[in-house]
N, C-alpha and C positions, 0 to 999 in steps of 0.2 A: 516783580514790579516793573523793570526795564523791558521785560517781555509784553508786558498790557499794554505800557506806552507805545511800544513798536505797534502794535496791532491795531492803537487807535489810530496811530499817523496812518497808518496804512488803509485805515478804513477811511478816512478821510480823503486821501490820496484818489482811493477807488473811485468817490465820488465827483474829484475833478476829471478824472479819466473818462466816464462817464458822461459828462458834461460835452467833453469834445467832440466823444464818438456821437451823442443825439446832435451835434452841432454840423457833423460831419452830413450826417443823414438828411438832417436839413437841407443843405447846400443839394446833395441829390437829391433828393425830390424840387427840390426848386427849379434846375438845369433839367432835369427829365419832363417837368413839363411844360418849361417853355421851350425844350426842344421839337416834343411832340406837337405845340403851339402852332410852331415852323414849318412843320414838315407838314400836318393836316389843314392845315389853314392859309398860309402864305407857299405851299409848295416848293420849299426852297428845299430837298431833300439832301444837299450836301453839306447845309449848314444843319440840318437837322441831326443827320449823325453825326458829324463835330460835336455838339453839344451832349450827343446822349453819350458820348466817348468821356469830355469831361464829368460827366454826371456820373458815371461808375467809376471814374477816378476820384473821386470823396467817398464813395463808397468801398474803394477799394484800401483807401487810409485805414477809415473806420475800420476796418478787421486788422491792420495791423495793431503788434501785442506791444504797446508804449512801454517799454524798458528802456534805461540810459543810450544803448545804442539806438533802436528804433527812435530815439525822439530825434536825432540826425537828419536821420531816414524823414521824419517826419516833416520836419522844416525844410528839407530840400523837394523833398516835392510840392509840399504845399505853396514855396515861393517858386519853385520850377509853376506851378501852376498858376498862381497869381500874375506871372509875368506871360505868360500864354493866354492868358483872359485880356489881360491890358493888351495887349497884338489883336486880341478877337475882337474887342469892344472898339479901335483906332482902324482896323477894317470897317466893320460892320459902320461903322459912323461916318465913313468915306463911302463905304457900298451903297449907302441907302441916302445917298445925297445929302449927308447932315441933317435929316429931316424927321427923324423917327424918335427923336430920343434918347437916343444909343451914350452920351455921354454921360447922363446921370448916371451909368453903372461906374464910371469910376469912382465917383462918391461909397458908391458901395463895397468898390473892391478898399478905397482907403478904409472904411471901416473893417473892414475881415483882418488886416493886417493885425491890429492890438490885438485881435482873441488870439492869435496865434501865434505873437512871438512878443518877446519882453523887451520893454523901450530903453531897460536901462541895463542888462546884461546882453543885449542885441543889438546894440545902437546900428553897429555896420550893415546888418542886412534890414532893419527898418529903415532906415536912411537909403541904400539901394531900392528899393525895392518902391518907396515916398517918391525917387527922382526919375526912376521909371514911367510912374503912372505921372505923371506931371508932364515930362518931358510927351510925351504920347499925347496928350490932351493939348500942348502947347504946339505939337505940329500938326495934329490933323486940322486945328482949328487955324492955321496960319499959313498954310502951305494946301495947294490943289491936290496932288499928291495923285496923277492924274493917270498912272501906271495900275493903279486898282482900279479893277473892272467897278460897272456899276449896276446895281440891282435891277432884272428885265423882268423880275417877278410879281412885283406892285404898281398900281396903278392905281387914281382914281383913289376914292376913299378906300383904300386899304393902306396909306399913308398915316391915316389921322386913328386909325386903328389900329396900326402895330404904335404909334407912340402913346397914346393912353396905355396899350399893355405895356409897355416900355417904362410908363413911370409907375405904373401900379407896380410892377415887378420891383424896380431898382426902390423904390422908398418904404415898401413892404420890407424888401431883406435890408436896407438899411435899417429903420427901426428894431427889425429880429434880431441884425448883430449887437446893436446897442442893449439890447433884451442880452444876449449870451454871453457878452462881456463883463455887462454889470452883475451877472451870475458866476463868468469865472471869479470878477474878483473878489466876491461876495465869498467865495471857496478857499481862494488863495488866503486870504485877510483870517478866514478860521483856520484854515491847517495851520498858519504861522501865529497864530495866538494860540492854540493846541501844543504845536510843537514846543513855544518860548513854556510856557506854563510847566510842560512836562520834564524840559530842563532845568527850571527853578524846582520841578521836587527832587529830581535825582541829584542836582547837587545839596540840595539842604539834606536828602538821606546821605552821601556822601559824607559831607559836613557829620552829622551826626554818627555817623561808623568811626569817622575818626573820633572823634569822642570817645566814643564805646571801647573803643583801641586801645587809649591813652588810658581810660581806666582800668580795661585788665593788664594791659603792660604796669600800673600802680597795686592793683591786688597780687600780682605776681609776684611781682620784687617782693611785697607785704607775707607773701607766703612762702617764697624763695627764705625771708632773713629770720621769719617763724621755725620752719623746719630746720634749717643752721641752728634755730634755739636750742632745740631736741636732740638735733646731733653733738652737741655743745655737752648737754647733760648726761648723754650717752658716754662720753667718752671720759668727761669729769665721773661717773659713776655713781651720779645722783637718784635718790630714791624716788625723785620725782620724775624720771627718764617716763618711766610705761605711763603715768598720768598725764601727762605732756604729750605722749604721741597720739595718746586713745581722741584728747581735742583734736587733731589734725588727721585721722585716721581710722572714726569712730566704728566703722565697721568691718575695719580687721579683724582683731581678735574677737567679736561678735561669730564671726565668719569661718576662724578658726576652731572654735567652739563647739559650731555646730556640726562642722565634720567631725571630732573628735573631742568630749567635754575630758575628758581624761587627761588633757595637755596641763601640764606644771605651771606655775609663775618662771621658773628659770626657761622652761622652754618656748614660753612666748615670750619672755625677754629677746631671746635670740631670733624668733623667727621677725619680731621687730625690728632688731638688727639688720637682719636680710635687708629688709622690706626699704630700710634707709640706704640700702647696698652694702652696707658695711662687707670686708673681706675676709675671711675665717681666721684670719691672723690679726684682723681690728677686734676682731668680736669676743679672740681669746685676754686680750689686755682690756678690755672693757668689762668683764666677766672673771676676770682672774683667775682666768683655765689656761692651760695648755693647748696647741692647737689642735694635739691629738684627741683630746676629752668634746674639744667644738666639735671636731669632724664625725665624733662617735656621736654626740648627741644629736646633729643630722641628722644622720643614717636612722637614731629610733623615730625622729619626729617625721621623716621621710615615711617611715613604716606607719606611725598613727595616722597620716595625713592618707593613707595611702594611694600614694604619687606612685603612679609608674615608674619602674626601673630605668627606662631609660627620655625621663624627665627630669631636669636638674631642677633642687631644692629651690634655689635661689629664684629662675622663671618664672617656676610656680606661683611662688609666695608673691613676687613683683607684679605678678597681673592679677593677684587676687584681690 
């Protein structure tokens, strides 16, 4: 049972991991083609490999294998990368005169933050990472910052044409991430109603073993202070001993029998005796023999039974 549950978190699991890696993919082909945008169109060919560099850097997450370490791995690049976009996008926005549009994408990059890291076991690096993009938006729009070179590649209506692609881009992947988010947590909210649910049965089965426990620990004692009865009658020398042990024992002397019908009433008294452990020296005070006559009538019942020579009586009989 504890094994199925593991396999359904785990299936579950797969399907947020899955989630990310298509989300990942996303993001590359997004950057791959408005890389290639750049370079065939606006001829900017050094920002165009910038960008195709970023674009196999999400693709390059994507193959990584999300286990507890790798998700390190994964948050550190992914905000190593977030914060090299917020640097691309505070160039780019100063490069092209403020005129292109260039700043909607921080809107975008603040949305990609929640798909990828958690507000309330993350606080420190959502919060860095929030005052990053803020702070960048708050200087390029406040300050000339007149040390970056400025775009010699545009001219003319190619202005009013990279900022339409500039908004189509950035409010396309903002809507996608609000699409991917609303799908992680749509995944998150089932694996943790799966997992609560799975723990509620393994503790009610828990719950219920003990139970189960407390009862045989009760039939136990029950049949612990039973077989005391038998042994009780045994040694009082009552005629009820063999009928009393046959209820707790029913298919011993059945068992006896059938290997040898030949066997006495005195002889299965005694091998009774065994069978409660009794020791050849209880067995002769219980039987009012000598211990020499018990140890003789072993050795024939040994012979009827036939026990191998170098198998002890008493083994035998106790696992039979």
């Amino acid at each position: 049972m504890q094994n199925r549950i593991i396999n359904e978190e785990e299936s579950i699991h797969s399907l947020y991991i899955n989630l990310i890696n298509r989300y990942l993919y996303f993001l590359f082909c997004v950057f791959l083609v408005f890389s290639l945008f750049i370079g065939f169109f606006l001829k900017d060919i050094p920002i165009s490999l910038f960008l195709i560099f970023i674009s196999f850097s999400f693709l390059l997450i994507g193959k990584i294998k999300k286990s507890n370490y790798s998700k390190r791995v994964l948050h550190t690049l992914v905000g190593s990368i977030i914060v090299v976009l917020t640097f691309h996008i505070s160039f780019f926005h100063v490069y092209n005169y403020r005129n292109v549009g260039d700043e909607y994408f921080y809107f975008s990059l603040l949305s990609l933050i929640p798909f990828f890291f958690d507000y309330k076991t993350q606080k420190n690096i959502v919060y860095i990472l929030i005052l990053v993009i803020l702070f960048n938006f708050v200087v390029v729009e406040s300050f000339d910052l007149n040390f970056i070179p400025r775009n010699r590649f545009l001219a003319g209506n190619n202005y009013k044409v990279l900022k339409v692609i500039n908004i189509i881009f950035s409010v396309s992947t903002f809507f996608f991430h609000i699409g991917f988010i609303a799908d992680k947590d749509y995944k998150i909210k089932l694996l943790v109603k799966n997992v609560n649910s799975k723990r509620l049965q393994i503790a009610d089965l828990t719950a219920a073993n003990k139970e189960l426990n407390k009862k045989t620990v009760i039939i136990q004692d029950l049949v612990q202070n039973k077989v005391k009865e038998v042994i009780d009658l045994a040694e009082q020398k009552s005629p009820l001993f063999v009928e009393k042990f046959q209820l707790f024992f029913p298919d011993f002397i059945p068992a006896l029998l059938k290997i040898n019908p030949d066997l006495v009433s005195s002889e299965l008294q005694m091998c009774a005796l065994i069978k409660l452990e009794f020791r050849t020296k209880d067995i002769a005070v219980c039987t009012d023999s000598t211990v020499k006559s018990v140890e003789s009538r072993k050795y024939r019942v040994k012979k009827k039974l036939n026990i191998p020579s170098d198998v002890n009586i008493d083994c035998f009989l106790s696992q039979l």
